[in-house]
ZAMARGU-4260 file (C-alpha; in steps of 0.2 Angstrom, whole numbers, plus 5000, padded with zeros to 4 digits):
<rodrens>
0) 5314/5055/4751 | 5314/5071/4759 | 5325/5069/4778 | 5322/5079/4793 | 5335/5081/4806
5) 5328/5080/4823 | 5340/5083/4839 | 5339/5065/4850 | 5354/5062/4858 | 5350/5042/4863
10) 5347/5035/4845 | 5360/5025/4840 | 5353/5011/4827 | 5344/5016/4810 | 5339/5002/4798
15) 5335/5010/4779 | 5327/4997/4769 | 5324/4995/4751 | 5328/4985/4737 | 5346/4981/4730
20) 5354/4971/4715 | 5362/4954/4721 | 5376/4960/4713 | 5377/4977/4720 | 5392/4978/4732
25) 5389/4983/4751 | 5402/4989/4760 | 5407/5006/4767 | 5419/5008/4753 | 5404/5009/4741
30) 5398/5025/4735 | 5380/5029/4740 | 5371/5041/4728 | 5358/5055/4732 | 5351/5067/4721
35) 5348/5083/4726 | 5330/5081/4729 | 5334/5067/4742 | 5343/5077/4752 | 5336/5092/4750
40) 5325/5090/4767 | 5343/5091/4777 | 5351/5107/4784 | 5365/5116/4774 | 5378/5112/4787
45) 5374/5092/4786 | 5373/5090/4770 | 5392/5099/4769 | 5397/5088/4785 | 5391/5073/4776
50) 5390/5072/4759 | 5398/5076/4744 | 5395/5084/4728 | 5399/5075/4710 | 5390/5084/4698
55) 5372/5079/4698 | 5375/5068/4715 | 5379/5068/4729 | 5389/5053/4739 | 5389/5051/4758
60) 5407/5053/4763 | 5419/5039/4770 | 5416/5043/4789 | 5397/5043/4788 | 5399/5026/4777
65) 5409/5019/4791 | 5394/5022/4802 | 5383/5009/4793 | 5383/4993/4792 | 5378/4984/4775
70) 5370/4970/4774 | 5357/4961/4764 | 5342/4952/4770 | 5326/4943/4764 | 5312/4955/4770
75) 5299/4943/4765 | 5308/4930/4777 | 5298/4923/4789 | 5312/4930/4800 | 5322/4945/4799
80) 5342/4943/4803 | 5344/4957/4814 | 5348/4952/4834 | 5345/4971/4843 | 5331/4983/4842
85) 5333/4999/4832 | 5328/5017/4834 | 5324/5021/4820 | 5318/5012/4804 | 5316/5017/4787
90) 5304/5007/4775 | 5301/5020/4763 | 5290/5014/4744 | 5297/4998/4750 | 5281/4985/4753
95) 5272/4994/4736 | 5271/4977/4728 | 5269/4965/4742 | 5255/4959/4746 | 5243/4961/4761
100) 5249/4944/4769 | 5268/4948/4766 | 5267/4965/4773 | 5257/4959/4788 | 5272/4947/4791
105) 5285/4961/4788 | 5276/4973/4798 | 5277/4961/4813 | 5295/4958/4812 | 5300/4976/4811
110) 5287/4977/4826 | 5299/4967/4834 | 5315/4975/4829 | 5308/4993/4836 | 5313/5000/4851
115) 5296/5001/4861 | 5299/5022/4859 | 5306/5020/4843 | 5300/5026/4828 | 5294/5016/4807
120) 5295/5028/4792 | 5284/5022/4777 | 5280/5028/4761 | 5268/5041/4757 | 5256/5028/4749
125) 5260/5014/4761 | 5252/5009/4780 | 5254/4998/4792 | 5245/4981/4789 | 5238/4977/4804
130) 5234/4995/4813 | 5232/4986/4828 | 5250/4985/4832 | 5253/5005/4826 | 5251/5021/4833
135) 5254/5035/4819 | 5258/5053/4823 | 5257/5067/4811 | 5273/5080/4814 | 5276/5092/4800
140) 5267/5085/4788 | 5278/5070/4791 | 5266/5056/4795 | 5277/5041/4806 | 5274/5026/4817
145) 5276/5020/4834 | 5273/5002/4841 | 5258/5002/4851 | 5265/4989/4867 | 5255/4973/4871
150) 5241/4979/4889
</rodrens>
């Protein structure tokens, strides 16, 4: 996943999504990995401001870690556990092997977890399942999603 850092002063809550062991620790004492291909879409002075560099990786440093909060969730829950909206959300080569009826019922939820000007990341390969709900926007070769609000 290439990121691309945009200047917006009022976001405050990111969801990132994707699939975990159960028996994967989450905490902000946990190491999260990148490659160098993962970050390479951030500027020089982020990635030395919030990463650092083992060898072939590269982990997220304790103060950005602190940031986050880690928890795991059923994304094919009929309910997602999350009780305020977010800015931005991440669902990146995520809903690849759902099927249409599951990612219609994800797609609703995260509908209602978006901020009405926030903003839905998906995969290259992946769109929303009921484009009734969407509005995409393509910005530097970066296609995203907004919530179309009910009339």
């Amino acid at each position: 996943m290439n990121f691309r850092a945009t200047k917006r002063s009022n976001v405050s809550k990111w969801l990132f999504a994707g699939f975990m062991g159960a028996a994967l620790p989450l905490s902000a004492q946990t190491p999260v990995k990148f490659d160098s291909a993962t970050i390479s879409g951030l500027p020089a002075r982020n990635i030395v401001r919030f990463f650092d560099h083992h060898g072939e990786d590269w982990t997220a440093k304790p103060e950005l870690r602190a940031l986050c909060n880690f928890r795991q969730a059923n994304l094919c829950g009929s309910v997602l556990p999350f009780a305020s909206r977010f800015d931005v959300i991440f669902l990146r080569n995520v809903m690849l092997y759902f099927s249409q009826e599951t990612r219609k019922q994800l797609l609703a939820n995260i509908h209602r977890l978006l901020a009405p000007d926030g903003i839905l990341f998906l995969g290259s390969s992946e769109q929303p399942a009921d484009p009734t709900i969407w509005t995409s926007y393509l910005a530097g070769g970066t296609c995203y999603f907004r919530p179309r609000q009910p009339s």
